[in-house]
C-alpha positions as CSV (number, residue, x, y, z in Angstrom):
1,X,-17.6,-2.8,14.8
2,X,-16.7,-0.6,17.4
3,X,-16.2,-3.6,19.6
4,X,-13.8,-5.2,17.4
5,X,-11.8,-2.3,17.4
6,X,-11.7,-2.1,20.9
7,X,-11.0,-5.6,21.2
8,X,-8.2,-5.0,18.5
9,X,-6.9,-1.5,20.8
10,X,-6.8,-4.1,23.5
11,X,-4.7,-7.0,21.9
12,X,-2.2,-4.6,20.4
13,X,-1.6,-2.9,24.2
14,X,-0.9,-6.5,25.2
15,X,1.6,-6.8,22.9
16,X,-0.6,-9.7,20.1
17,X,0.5,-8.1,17.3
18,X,-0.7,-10.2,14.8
19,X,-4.3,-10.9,16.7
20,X,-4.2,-7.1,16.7
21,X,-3.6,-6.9,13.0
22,X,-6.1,-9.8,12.3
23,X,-9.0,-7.9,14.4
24,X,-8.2,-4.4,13.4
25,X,-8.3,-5.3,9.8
26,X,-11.6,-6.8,9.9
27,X,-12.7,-4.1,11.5
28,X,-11.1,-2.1,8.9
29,X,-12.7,-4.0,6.1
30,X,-15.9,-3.7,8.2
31,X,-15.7,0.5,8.3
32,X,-14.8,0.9,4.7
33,X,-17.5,-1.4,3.5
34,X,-19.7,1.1,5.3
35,X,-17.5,4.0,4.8
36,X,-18.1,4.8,7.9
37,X,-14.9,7.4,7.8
38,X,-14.9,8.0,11.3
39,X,-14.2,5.2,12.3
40,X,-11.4,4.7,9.6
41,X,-9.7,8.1,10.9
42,X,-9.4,6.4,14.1
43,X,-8.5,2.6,13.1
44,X,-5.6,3.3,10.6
45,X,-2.8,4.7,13.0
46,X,-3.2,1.3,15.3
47,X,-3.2,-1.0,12.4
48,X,-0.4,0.8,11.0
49,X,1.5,0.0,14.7
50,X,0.2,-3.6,15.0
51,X,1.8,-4.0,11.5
52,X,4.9,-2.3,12.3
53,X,5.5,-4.4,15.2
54,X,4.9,-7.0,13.4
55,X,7.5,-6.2,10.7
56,X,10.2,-5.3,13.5
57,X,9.4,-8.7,15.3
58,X,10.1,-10.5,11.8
59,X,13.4,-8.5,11.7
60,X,14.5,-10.2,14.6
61,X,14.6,-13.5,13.3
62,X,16.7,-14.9,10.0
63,X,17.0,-13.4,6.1
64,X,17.0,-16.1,4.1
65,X,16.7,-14.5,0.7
66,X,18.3,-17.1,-1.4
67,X,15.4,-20.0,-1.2
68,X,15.7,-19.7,-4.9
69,X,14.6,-22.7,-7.1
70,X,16.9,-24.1,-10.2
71,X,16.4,-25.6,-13.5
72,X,17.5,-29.1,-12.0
73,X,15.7,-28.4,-8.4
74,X,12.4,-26.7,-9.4
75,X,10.9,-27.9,-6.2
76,X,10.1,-26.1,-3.3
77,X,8.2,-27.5,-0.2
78,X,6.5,-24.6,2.0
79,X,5.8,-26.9,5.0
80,X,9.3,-27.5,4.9
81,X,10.2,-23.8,4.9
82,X,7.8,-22.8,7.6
83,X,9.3,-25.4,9.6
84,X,12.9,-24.6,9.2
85,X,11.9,-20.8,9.2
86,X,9.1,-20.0,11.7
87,X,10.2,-16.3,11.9
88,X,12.0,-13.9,9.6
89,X,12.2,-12.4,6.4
90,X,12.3,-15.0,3.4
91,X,12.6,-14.6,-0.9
92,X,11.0,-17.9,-2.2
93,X,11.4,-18.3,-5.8
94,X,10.0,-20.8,-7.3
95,X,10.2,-21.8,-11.3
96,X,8.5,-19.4,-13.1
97,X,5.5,-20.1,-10.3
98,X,4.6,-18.0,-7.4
99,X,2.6,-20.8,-5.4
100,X,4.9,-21.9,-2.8
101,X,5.3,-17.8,-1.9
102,X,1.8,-17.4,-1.6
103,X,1.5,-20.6,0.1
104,X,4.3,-20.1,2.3
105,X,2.4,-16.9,3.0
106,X,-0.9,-18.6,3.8
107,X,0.7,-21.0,5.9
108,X,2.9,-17.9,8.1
109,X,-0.9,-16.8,8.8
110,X,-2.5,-20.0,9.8
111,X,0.0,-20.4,12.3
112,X,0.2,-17.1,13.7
113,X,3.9,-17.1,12.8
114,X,6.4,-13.6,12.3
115,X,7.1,-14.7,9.3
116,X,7.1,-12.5,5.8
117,X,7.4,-13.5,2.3
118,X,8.2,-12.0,-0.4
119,X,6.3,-13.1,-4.0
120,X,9.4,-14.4,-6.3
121,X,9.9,-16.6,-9.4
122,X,13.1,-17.6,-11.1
123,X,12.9,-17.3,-14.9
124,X,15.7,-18.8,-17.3
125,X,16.6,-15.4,-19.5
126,X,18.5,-15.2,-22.8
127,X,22.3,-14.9,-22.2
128,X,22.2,-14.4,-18.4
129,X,21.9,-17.0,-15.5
130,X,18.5,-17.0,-14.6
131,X,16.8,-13.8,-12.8
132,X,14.4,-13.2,-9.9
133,X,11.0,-11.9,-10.9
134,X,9.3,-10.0,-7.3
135,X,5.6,-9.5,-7.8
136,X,3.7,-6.7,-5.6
137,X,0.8,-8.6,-5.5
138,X,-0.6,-12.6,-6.1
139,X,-1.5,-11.7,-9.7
140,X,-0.9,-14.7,-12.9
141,X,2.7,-14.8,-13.9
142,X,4.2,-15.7,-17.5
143,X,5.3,-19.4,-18.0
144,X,9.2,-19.9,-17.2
145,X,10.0,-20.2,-21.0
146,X,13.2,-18.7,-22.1
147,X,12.9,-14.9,-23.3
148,X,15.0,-11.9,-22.8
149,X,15.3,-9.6,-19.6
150,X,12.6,-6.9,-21.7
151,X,10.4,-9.6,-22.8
152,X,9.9,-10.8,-19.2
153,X,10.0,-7.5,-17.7
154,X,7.4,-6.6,-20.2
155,X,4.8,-9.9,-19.2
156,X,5.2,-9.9,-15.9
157,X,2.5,-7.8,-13.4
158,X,3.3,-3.7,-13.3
159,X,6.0,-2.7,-11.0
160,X,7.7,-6.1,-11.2
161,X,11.2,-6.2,-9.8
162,X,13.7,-8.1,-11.9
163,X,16.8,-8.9,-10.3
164,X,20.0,-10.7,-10.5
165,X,20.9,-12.7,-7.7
166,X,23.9,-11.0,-6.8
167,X,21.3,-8.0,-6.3
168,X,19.4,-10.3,-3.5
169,X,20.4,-9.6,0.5
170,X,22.5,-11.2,1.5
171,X,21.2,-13.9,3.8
172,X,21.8,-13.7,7.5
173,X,20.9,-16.5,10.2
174,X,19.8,-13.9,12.9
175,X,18.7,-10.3,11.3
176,X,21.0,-7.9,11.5
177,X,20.4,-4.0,11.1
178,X,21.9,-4.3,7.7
179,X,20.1,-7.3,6.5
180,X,17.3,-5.7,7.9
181,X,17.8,-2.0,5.8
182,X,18.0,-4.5,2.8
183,X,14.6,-6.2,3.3
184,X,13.1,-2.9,4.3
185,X,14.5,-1.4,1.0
186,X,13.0,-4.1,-1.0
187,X,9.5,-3.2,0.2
188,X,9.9,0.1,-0.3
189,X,10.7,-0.2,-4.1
190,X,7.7,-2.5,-3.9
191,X,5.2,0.0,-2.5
192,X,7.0,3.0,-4.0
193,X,5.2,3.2,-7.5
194,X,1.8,2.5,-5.9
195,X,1.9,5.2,-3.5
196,X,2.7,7.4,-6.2
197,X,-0.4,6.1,-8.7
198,X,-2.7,6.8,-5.7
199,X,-1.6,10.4,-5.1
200,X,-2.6,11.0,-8.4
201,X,-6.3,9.6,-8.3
202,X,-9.0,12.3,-8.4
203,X,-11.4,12.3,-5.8
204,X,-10.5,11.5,-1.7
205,X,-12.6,7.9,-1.9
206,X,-10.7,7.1,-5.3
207,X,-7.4,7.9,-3.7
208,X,-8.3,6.0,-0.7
209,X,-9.0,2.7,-2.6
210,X,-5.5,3.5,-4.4
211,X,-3.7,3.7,-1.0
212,X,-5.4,0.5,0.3
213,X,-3.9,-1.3,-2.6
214,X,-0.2,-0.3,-1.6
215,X,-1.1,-1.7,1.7
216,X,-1.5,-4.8,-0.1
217,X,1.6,-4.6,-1.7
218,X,3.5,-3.6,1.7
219,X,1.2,-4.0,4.6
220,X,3.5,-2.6,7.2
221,X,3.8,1.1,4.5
222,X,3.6,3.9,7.2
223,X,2.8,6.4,4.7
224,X,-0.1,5.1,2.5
225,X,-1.6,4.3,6.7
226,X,-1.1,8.3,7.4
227,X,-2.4,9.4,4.1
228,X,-5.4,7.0,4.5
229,X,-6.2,8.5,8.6
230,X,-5.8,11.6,7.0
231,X,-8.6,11.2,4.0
232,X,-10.6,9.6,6.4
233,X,-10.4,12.5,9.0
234,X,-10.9,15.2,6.2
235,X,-14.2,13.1,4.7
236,X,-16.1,12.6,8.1
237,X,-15.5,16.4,9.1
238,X,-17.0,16.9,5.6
239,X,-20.4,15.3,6.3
C-alpha cells in the first residue's frame, strides 16, 4: 500500500492526473478497508489535488450542457459523444434513462479522457416542457411517464435536482470562467446536502463513511477531502 501511494505521490508530481487519481484511490480503498487511518490522514490531501487538477483540466475544454434527449429523438449514442467531446464538462440527458451518462462516464475512464458527466434524464411533466432530472449518484430512476413536477421530484433519488432547461449553463465551445462558475455551482448543489447529512452522523468512522459518499457524488469536493484527512488524523493519534 504504501507503494502505491508513493507511486500515486509520483504520478501526480509529474503532472498524470488521472493515473494519480486512479492509484491514489486504490490505495485509498486499500487503507480504509484496513482502516489503517494513518495512512488515510496522509492520502486524502493528494487525492483531493489529483482530483482538482483534474476538474480544472476539464474546465479547459467545452460545456456542452444541452445534450438533452426529446420525445421524437430519445436516442443518445455515448461513443459518439466521447468522440465529438474528448474533454470538458457535459449534461447528458437521456429519456427518463441515465445509461448513456453513466456510460458516457465509463467510457471518459477507459480512455483516460478529461472528460466529466453529469447523471441527467429528461422527463415529460404535466403542463410544462419537459424537465431535467440530475441524479447525485447511479441509483434506479422512475420511468419517463407523464406526472407532475412534485410527483417526479418525489420518485426520483434524494437530493435530485429538477430543472428547467433555461436553468441549464449555457453551453460554451471552449470553457470559459463563467461557464466554468456554472458547472462548478452545479456540483456544489450536488454535494451540498451530503456534506451536511455526514456532519451530522455520530461517531468519527460513521461520519467518515458519510463523507466518502459525497465524494461520490462530487469527487473533486475539497471539503468532505479536509474533513476526511482530518478524522483520519484525529483517529490514528487516538490509538
Amino acid at each position: 500500500m504504501q507503494e502505491t501511494c508513493e507511486t500515486g505521490q509520483r504520478e501526480l508530481m509529474e503532472t498524470r492526473y488521472l493515473q494519480a487519481e486512479r492509484t491514489l484511490s486504490r490505495a485509498e480503498h486499500q487503507a480504509w478497508e484496513s482502516k489503517d487511518f494513518d495512512t488515510l490522514s496522509r492520502l486524502y490531501l493528494p487525492l483531493q489535488e489529483s482530483r482538482r487538477q483534474i476538474r480544472q483540466r476539464c474546465g479547459e475544454g467545452p460545456v456542452a450542457m444541452h445534450l438533452l434527449a426529446t420525445a421524437s429523438n430519445q436516442q443518445m449514442d455515448p461513443v459518439k459523444l466521447a468522440g465529438e467531446y474528448p474533454q470538458g464538462h457535459l449534461l447528458v440527458a437521456a429519456w427518463g434513462t441515465l445509461g448513456p451518462a453513466i456510460a458516457l462516464r465509463e467510457l471518459a475512464s477507459s480512455r483516460d479522457l478529461y472528460l466529466q458527466t453529469f447523471l441527467g434524464a429528461v422527463y415529460p411533466v404535466i403542463d410544462s416542457e419537459p424537465v431535467i432530472a440530475i441524479v447525485p449518484l447511479p441509483e434506479p430512476i422512475p420511468p419517463p411517464s407523464i406526472r407532475t413536477v412534485e410527483q417526479l421530484r418525489a420518485a426520483l433519488p434524494a437530493h435530485s435536482l429538477i430543472l428547467h432547461p433555461a436553468e441549464i449553463p449555457a453551453d460554451a465551445r471552449i470553457g470559459s470562467a463563467e461557464s466554468f462558475a456554472g458547472v462548478m455551482a452545479l456540483w456544489e448543489r450536488l454535494h451540498t446536502p451530503f456534506l451536511q447529512a455526514a456532519s451530522q452522523e455520530p461517531g468519527a468512522v460513521r461520519r467518515m463513511q458519510a463523507y466518502r459518499v459525497a465524494i461520490q457524488v462530487d469527487s473533486a469536493c475539497e471539503l468532505a477531502h479536509q474533513f476526511l484527512a482530518d478524522i483520519a488524523r484525529s483517529l490514528a493519534r487516538s490509538k
